[in-house]
C-alpha positions in Angstrom: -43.2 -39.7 53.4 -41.7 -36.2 54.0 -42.0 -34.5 57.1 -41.8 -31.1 57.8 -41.6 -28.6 60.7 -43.9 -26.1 60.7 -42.9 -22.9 62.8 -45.0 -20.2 64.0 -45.2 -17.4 66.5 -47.3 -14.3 65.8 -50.8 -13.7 64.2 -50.0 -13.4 60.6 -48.1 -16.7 60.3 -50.7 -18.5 62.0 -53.1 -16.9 59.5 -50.3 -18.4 56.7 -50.1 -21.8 57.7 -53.9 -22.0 57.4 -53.4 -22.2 53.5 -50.4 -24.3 53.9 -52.2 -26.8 56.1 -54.8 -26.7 53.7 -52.8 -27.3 50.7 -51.2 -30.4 52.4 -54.4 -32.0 53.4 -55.4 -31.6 49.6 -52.2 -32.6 48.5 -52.4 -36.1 50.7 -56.3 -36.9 49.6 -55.3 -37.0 46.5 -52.0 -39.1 47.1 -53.8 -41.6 49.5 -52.3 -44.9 48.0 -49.0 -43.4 47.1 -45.4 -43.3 48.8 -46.3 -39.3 48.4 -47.6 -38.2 51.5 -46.6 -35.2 53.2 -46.8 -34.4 57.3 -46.4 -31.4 59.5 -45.7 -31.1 63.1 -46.4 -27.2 63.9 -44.2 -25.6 66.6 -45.6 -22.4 68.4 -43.1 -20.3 69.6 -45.3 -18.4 71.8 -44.3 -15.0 70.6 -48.0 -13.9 70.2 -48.9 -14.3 74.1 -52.5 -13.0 73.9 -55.3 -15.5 73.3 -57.3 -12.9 70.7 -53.8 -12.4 68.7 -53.0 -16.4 68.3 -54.7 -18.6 70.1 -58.3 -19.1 69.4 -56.8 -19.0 66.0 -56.0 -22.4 65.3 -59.6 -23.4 66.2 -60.8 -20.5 64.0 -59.0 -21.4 60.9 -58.9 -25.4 61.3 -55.3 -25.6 62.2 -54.3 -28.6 63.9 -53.3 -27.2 67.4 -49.8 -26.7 68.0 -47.4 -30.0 69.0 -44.6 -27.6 70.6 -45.3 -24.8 72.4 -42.4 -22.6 73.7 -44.2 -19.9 75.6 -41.4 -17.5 74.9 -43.7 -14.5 74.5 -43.2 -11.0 76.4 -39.2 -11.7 76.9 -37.1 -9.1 75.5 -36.1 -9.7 71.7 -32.8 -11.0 72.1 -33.8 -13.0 74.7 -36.4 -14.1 72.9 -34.8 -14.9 69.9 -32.1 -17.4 71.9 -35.0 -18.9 74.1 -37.0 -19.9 70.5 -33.0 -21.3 68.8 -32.6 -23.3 71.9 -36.3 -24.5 71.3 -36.3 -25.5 68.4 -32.9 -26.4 67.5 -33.9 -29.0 70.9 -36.9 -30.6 68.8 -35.0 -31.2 65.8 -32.6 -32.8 68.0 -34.9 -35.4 69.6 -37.1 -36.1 66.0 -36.4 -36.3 62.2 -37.9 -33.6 60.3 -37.1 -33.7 56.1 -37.6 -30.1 56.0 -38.2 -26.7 58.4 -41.3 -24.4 56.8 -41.2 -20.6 57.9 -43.2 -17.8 57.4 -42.8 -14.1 56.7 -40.3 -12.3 58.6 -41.0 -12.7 62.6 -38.2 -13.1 65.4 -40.0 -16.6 65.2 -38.5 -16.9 61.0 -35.6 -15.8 62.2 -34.4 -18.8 65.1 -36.6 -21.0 62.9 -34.1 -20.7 60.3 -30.6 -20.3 62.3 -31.9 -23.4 64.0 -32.3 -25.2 60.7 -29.5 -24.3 59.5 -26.9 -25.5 61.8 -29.1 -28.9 62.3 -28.4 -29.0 58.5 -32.2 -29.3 57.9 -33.4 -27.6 54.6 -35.3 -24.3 54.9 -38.5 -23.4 53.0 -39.0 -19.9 53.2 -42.6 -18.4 52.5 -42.8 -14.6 51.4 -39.3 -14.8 50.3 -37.3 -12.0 48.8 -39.4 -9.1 50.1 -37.5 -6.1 50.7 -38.1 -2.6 52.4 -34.9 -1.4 52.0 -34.9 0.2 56.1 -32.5 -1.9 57.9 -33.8 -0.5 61.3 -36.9 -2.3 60.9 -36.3 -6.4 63.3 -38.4 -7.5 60.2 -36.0 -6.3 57.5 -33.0 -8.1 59.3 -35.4 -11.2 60.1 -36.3 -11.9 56.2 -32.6 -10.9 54.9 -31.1 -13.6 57.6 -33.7 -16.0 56.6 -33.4 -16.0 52.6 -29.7 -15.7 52.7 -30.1 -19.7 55.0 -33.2 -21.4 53.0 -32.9 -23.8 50.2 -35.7 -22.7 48.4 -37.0 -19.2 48.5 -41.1 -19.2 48.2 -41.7 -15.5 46.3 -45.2 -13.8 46.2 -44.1 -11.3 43.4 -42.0 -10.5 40.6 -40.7 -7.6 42.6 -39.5 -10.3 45.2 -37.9 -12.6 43.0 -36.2 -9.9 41.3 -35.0 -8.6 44.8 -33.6 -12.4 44.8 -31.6 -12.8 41.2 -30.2 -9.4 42.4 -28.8 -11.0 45.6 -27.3 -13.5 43.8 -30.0 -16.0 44.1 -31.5 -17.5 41.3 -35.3 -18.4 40.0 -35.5 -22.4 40.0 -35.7 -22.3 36.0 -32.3 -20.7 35.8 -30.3 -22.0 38.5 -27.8 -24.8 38.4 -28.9 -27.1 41.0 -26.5 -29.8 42.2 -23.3 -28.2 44.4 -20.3 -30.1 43.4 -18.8 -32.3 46.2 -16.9 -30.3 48.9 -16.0 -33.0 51.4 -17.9 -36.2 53.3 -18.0 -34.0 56.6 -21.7 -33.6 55.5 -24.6 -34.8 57.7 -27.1 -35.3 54.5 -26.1 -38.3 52.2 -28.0 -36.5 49.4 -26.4 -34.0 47.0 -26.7 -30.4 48.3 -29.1 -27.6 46.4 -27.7 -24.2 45.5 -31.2 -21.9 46.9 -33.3 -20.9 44.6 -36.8 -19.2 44.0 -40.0 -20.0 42.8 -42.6 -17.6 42.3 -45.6 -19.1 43.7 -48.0 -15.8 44.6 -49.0 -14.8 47.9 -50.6 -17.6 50.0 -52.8 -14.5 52.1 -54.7 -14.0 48.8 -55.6 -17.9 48.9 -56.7 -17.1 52.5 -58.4 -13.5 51.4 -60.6 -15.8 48.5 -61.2 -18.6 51.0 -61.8 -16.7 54.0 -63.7 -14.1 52.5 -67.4 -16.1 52.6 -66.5 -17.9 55.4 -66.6 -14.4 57.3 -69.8 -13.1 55.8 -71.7 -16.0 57.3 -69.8 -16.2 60.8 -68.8 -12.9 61.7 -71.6 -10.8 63.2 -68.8 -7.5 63.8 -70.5 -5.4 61.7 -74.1 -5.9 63.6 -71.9 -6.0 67.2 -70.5 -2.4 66.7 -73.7 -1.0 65.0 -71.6 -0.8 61.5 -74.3 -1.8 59.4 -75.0 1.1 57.6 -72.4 3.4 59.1 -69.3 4.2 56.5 -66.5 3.9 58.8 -62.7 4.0 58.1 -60.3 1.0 59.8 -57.1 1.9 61.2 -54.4 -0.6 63.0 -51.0 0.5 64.1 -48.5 -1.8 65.6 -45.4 -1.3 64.4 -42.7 -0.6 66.7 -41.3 2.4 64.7 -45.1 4.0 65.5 -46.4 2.2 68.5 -43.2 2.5 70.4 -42.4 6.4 69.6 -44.3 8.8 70.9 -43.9 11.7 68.9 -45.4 9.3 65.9 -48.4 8.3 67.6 -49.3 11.4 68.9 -49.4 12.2 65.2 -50.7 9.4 63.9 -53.8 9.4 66.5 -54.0 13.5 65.4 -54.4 12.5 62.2 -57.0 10.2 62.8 -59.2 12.7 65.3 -59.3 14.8 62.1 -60.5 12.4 60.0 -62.8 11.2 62.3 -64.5 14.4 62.0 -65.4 13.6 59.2 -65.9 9.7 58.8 -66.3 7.6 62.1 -63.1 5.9 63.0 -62.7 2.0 64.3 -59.6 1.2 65.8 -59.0 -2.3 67.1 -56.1 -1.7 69.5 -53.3 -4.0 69.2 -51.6 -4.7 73.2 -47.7 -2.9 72.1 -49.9 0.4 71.2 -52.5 0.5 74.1 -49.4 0.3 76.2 -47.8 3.1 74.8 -50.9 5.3 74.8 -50.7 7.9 77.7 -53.8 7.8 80.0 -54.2 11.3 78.6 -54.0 9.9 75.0 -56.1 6.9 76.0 -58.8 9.0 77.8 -58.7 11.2 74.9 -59.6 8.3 72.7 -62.3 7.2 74.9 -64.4 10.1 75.3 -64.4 10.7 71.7 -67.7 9.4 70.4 -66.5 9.2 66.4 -63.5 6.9 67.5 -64.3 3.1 68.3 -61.7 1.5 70.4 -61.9 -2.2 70.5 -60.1 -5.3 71.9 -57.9 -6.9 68.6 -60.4 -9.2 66.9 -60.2 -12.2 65.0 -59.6 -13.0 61.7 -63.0 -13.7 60.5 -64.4 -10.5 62.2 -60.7 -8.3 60.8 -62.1 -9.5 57.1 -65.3 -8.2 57.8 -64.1 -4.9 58.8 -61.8 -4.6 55.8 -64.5 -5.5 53.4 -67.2 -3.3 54.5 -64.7 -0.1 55.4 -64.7 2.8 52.7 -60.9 3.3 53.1 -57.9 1.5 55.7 -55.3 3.3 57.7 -52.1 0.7 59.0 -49.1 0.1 59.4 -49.3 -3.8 59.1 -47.8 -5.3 55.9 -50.9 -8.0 56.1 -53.9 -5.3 56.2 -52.1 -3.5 53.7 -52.7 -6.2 51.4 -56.1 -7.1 52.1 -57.2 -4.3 51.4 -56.0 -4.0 48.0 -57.3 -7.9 47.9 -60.9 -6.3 49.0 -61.1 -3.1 46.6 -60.2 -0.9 50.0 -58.1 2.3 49.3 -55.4 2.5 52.2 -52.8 5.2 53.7 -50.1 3.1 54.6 -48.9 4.8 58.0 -45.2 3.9 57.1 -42.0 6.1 54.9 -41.4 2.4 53.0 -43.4 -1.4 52.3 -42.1 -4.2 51.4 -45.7 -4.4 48.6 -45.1 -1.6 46.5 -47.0 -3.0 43.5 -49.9 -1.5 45.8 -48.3 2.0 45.4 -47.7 1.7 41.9 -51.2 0.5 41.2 -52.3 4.0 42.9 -54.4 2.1 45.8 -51.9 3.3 48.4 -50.0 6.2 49.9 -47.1 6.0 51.8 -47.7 8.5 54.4 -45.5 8.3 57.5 -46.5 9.3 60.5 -46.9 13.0 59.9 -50.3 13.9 60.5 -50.9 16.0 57.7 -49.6 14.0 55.2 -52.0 11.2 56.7 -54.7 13.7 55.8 -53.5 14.4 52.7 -53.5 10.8 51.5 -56.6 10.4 52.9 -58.4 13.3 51.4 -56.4 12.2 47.8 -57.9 8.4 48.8 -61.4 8.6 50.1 -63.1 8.4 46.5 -60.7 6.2 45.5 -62.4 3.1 43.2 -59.5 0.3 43.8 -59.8 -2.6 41.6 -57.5 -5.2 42.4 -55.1 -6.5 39.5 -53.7 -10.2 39.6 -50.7 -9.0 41.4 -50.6 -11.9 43.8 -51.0 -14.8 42.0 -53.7 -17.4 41.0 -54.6 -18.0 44.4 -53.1 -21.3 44.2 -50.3 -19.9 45.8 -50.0 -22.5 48.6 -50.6 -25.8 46.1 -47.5 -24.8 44.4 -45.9 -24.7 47.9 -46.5 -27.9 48.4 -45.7 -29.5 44.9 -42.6 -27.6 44.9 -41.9 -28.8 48.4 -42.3 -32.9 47.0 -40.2 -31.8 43.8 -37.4 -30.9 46.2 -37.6 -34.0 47.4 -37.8 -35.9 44.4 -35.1 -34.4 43.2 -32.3 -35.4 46.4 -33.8 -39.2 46.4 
């Protein structure tokens, strides 16, 4: 029996561990009679505080509902960050976990992984190896700190696991396993791993193939906003390097008043960017009757949107993806991304937030036909997880 801590904080890892959890309930059906089975307890940090950005998830998504809850959520980062080490390192304290599961590159992958570490519990890292190359950015720190602790680094591309081998860690087929003995101050009896990686695709495009009819028979968005038969562009911005300077989203939100001259505009507003917005700004917004401001919405009604909008404006890693997953061409309101197989492929411009660049790419983008290459995997992504996750295992017995 392994089991495994399962740590997650903000929308897009709760959105992660759905394919995760699903992979392990496959993995144990088909296991039921064998010394194989594999159990997570799933610890919520809390660093998503609103309900519509993480709770209702779970029940959306058929996630069990989290064990641990921290409640860390609207603390200051650093403060943050210690409150969710203490947390956790305090529950693998009190209970044996075989292994600590972390996602993307939140302040919640981050103390998921110091805590691991120094409880000498082995760290699998989904979404390993991605790189923007713009240390300013919290999530650029987060995933570097992270990969540089886990013992096996889970890689969506090639691009990632070539980031990896040039960081000195190697791909699972070429890397020398076994660590010769050091000393017997170890806690683990079993002979340590060098990291590695193992390219296992990108476990959102197992959600974006599951989730994608699921939506089209849940979600009534679409007939909710009167979207039917009205093209509409989707924009999100969140980042803090946007939603935190003012200067950028006064662009950014130019940019968009432009465009929505010509193409109505839906913008669900995430919390950090409504309260940035100026009442000025926000009135602005309001009054304009070819911008849609809405409250964030869930997952199954976000899919919706991005399948039926003619082109996506955002500065979210996540949405960036989905829409190359759904055929959406997208202005990515950012100088760098961590996916630039989606700029290569031509289905995305990296635009900034200077509003006329934003126009630009949109005007280069809005007759765009995008059709989406096996860039991500099989969609199998998260069954490898978990068979790579029992090898490990295996292997150390």
């Amino acid at each position: 029996m392994i089991h495994l801590l399962t740590i997650v904080g903000a929308r897009p890892q709760i959105i992660k561990a759905a394919a995760f959890t699903r992979a392990i309930n496959s993995w144990n059906c088909s296991r039921l009679f064998q010394n194989e089975q594999i159990t997570q307890t799933i610890l919520h940090t809390g660093q998503h505080f609103d309900n519509n950005m993480s709770a209702s998830f779970f029940a959306e998504l058929d996630i069990p509902a989290p064990a641990i809850h921290l409640g860390v959520g609207g603390l200051p980062a650093s403060e943050q960050v210690a409150r969710m080490i203490m947390g956790i390192a305090d529950e693998l304290s009190r209970n044996k976990y075989d292994g600590v599961v972390l996602f993307g590159d939140t302040n919640s992958t981050l103390a998921g992984a110091i805590a691991a570490a120094q409880a000498h519990v082995p760290v699998f890292h989904i979404e390993a190896g991605l790189r923007s190359w713009n240390r300013t950015m919290p999530e650029e720190i987060n995933r570097i700190v992270a990969d540089s602790i886990s013992s096996v680094l889970f890689t969506p591309t090639s691009q990632a696991t070539q980031n990896l081998l040039a960081e000195g860690v190697p791909s699972k087929e070429n890397a020398i396993l076994p660590l010769p003995h050091v000393s017997d101050s170890s806690k683990d009896d079993a002979t340590p791993h060098r990291p590695y990686s193992v390219q296992v695709g990108d476990v959102m495009y197992d959600n974006a193939l599951h989730f994608s009819r699921m939506a089209e028979k849940r979600s009534h968005i679409l007939e909710q906003l009167c979207l039917t038969d009205c093209p509409f562009v989707l924009a999100t911005i969140h980042r803090p390097v946007n939603a935190d300077n003012m200067a950028h989203l006064t662009s950014i939100i130019g940019a968009l008043e432009t465009i929505a001259k010509e193409q109505r505009v839906i913008l669900p507003l995430h919390p950090r960017t409504k309260s940035h917005l100026s009442p000025q700004m926000l009135g602005q917004l309001t009054a304009n009757d070819h911008i849609l401001l809405i409250e964030p919405v869930s997952f199954l009604d976000m899919i919706m949107l991005e399948k039926h909008a003619s082109l996506i404006l955002t500065d979210s890693g996540g949405v960036q993806k989905e829409a190359f997953f759904y055929g959406k061409p997208c202005v990515i309101l950012r100088k760098e991304t961590e996916w630039t197989e989606i700029v290569h492929a031509g289905a995305a411009i990296l635009a900034g937030a200077d509003k006329l660049r934003i126009i630009e790419a949109y005007t280069l983008l809005k007759n765009k036909q995008v059709h989406p290459a096996n860039l991500y995997g099989d969609g199998l992504a998260s069954e490898h997880i978990v068979k790579e996750i029992s090898r490990f295992f295996s292997s150390r017995s």
